[in-house]
VEXPA-445662 format. One line per 10 residues: number of its first residue (from 1); for each residue x, y, z of N, C-alpha, C, O, CB. Coordinates in steps of 0.2 Angstrom, whole numbers. Atoms other than C-alpha are relative to their C-alpha. Glycine has a CB too. Layout:
BEGIN
NUM	X Y Z X Y Z X Y Z X Y Z X Y Z | ...
# end
This chain:
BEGIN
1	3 3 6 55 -19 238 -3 -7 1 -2 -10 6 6 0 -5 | 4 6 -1 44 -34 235 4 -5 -6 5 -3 -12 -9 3 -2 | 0 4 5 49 -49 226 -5 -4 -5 -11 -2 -4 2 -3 3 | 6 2 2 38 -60 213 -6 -3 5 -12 -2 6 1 -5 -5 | 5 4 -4 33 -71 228 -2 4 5 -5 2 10 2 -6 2 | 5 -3 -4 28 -56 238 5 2 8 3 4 14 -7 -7 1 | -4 0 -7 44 -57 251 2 7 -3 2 8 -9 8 -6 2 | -1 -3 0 49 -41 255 9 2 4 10 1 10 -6 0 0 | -8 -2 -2 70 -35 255 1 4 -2 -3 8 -4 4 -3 -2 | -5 -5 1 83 -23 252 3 0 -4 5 -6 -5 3 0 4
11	-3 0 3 92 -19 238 4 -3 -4 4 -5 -10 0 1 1 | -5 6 1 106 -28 238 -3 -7 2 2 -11 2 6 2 3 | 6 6 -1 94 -43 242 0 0 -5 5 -1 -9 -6 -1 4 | 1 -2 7 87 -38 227 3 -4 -5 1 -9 -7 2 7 -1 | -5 0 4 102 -39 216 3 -5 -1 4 -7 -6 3 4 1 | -2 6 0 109 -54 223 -3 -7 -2 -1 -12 -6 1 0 7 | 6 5 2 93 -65 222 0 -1 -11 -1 -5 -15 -11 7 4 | -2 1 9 96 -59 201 7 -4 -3 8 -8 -7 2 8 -2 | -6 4 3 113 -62 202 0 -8 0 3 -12 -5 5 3 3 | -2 8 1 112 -80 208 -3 -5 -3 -2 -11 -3 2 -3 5
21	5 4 5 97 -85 197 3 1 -6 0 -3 -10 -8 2 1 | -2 -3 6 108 -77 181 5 -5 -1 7 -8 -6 3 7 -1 | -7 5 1 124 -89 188 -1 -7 0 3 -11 -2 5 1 6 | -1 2 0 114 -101 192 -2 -5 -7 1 -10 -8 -1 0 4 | 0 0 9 107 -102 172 5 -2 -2 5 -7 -5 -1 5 -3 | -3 2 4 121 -102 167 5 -6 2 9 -7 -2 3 5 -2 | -4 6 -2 130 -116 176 -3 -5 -2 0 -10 -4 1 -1 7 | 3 7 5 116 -127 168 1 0 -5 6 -4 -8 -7 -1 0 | -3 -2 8 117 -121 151 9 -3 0 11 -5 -5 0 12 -2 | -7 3 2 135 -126 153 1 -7 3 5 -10 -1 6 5 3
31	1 6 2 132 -142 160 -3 -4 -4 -1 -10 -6 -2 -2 3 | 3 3 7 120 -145 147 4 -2 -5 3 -7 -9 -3 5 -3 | 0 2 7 131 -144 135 8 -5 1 11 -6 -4 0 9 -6 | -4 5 -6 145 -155 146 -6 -8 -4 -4 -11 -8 -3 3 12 | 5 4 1 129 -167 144 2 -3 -7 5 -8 -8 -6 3 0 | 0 2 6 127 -166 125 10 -2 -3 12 -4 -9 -5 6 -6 | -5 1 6 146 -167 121 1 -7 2 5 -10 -2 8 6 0 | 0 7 -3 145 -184 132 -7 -5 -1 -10 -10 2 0 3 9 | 6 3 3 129 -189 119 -6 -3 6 -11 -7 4 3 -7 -3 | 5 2 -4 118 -189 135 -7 7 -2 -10 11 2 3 -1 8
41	5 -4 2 104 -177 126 -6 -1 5 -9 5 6 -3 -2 -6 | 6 -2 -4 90 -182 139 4 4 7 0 7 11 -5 -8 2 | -5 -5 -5 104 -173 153 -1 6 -2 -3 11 1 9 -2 1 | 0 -6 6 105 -162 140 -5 6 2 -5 11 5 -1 -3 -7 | 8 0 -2 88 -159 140 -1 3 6 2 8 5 -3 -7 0 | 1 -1 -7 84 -156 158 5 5 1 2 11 1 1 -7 5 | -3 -6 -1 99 -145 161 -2 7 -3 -3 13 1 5 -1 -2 | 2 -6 7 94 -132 146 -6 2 5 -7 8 7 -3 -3 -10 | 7 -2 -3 74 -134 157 3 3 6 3 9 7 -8 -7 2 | 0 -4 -5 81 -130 173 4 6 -2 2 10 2 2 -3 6
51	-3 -7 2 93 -115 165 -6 5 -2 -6 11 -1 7 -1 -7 | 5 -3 2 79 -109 159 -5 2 5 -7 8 6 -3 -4 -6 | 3 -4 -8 69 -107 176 3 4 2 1 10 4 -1 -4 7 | -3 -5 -3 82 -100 182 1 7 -2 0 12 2 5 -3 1 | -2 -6 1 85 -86 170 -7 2 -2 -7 8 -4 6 0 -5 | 7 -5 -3 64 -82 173 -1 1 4 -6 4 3 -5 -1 0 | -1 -3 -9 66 -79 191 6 7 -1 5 12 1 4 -8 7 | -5 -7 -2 81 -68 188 -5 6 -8 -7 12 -7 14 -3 -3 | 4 -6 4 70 -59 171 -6 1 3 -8 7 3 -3 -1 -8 | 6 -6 -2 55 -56 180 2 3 7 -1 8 9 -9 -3 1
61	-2 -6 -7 64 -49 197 2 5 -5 2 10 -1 8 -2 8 | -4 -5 5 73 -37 181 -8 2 -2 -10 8 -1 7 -4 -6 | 6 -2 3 55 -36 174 -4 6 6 -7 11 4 -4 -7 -2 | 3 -2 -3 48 -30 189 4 9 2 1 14 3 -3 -4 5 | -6 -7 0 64 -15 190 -4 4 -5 -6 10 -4 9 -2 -2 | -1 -1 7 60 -12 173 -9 4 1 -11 9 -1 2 -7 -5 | 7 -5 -1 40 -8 178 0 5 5 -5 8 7 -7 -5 1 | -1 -5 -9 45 2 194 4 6 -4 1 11 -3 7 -5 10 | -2 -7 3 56 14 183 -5 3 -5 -5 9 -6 6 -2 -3 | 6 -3 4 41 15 171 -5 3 2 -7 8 -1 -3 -3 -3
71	4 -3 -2 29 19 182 0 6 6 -5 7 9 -2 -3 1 | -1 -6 -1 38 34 189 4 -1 6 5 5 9 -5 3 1 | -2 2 -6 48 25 204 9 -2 -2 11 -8 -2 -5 -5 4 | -9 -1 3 68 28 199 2 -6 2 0 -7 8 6 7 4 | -3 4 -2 78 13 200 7 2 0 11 4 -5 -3 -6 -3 | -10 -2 -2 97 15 210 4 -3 -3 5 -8 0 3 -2 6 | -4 2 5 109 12 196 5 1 4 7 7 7 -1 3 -6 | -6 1 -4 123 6 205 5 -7 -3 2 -10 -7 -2 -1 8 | -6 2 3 139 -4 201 -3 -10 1 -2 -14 -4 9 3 5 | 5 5 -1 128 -20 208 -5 0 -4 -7 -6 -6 -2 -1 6
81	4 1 3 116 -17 197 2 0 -8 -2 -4 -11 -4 4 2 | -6 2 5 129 -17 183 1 -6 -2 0 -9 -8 6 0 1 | -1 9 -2 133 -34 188 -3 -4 -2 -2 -8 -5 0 -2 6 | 10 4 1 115 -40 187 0 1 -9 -2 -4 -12 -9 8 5 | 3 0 9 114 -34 168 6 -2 -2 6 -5 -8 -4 8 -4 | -6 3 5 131 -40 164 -2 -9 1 -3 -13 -4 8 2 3 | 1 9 -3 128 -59 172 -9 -2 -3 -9 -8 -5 0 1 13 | 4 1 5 111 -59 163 0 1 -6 -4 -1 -10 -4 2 1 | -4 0 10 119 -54 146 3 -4 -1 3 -7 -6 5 5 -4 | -3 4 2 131 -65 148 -5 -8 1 -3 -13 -2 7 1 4
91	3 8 2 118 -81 152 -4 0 -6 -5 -6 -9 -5 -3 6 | 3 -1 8 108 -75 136 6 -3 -4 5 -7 -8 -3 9 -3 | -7 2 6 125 -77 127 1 -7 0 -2 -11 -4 8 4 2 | 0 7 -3 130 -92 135 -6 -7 -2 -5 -13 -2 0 1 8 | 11 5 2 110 -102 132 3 0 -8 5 -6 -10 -11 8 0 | 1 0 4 112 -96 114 6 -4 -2 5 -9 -5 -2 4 -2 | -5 3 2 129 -103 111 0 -9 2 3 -13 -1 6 4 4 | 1 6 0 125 -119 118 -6 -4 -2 -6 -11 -3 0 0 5 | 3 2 4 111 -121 109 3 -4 -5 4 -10 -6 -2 5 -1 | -3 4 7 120 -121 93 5 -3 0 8 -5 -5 2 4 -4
101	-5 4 -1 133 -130 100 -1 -9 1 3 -13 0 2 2 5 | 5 5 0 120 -145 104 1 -1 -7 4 -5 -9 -8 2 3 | 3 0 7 115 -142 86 6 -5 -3 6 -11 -4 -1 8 -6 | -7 3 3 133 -147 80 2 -6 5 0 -12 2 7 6 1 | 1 9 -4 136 -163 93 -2 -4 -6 0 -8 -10 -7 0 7 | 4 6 3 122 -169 86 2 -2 -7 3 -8 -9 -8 2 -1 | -1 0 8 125 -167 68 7 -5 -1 8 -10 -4 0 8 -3 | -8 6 0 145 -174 71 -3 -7 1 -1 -11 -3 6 2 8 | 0 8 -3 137 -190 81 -5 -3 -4 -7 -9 -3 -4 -1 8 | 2 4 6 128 -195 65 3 -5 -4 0 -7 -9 0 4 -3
# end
């Protein structure tokens, strides 16, 4: 398999490269919001941008699965690859909750 930048690995490569760009998301998203409960919004800030690189490196290595099964080339649904879509649901969940959790900070530190 090929990655975005063109390296070329093995599956479980693959999978891992998702998984620790989904963990690393979410370790910012939860510093982030570490940050805003500690009124540093520009920390704040910055954590949320890099959670957010992170969890577009782990969607487009998923994106590109996602065109390899579309275009007729089966992708190996395995207990790792489970893993992968749970650990990227749970940083979507996690993002959004800290979002609105920002929201509320703010609004308290009024």
């Amino acid at each position: 398999m090929t990655t975005t930048d063109g390296q070329s690995v093995d599956w479980e490569t693959w999978c891992f490269q998702m998984i620790t760009a989904a963990g690393e998301a979410k370790s910012d998203y939860m510093e982030a919001l570490q940050a805003a409960k500690e009124q540093d919004a520009d920390k704040a800030d910055e954590l949320m941008t890099s959670g957010d690189k992170h969890f577009a490196t782990c969607h487009d290595l998923h994106t590109s699965l996602v065109q390899r099964e579309a275009s007729g080339n089966p992708v190996q649904v395995s207990l790792l690859l489970t893993h992968v879509e749970d650990q990227m649901m749970s940083a979507e969940i996690i993002k959004t909750l800290v979002v609105e959790l920002r929201a509320l900070y703010t609004r308290l530190a009024r």
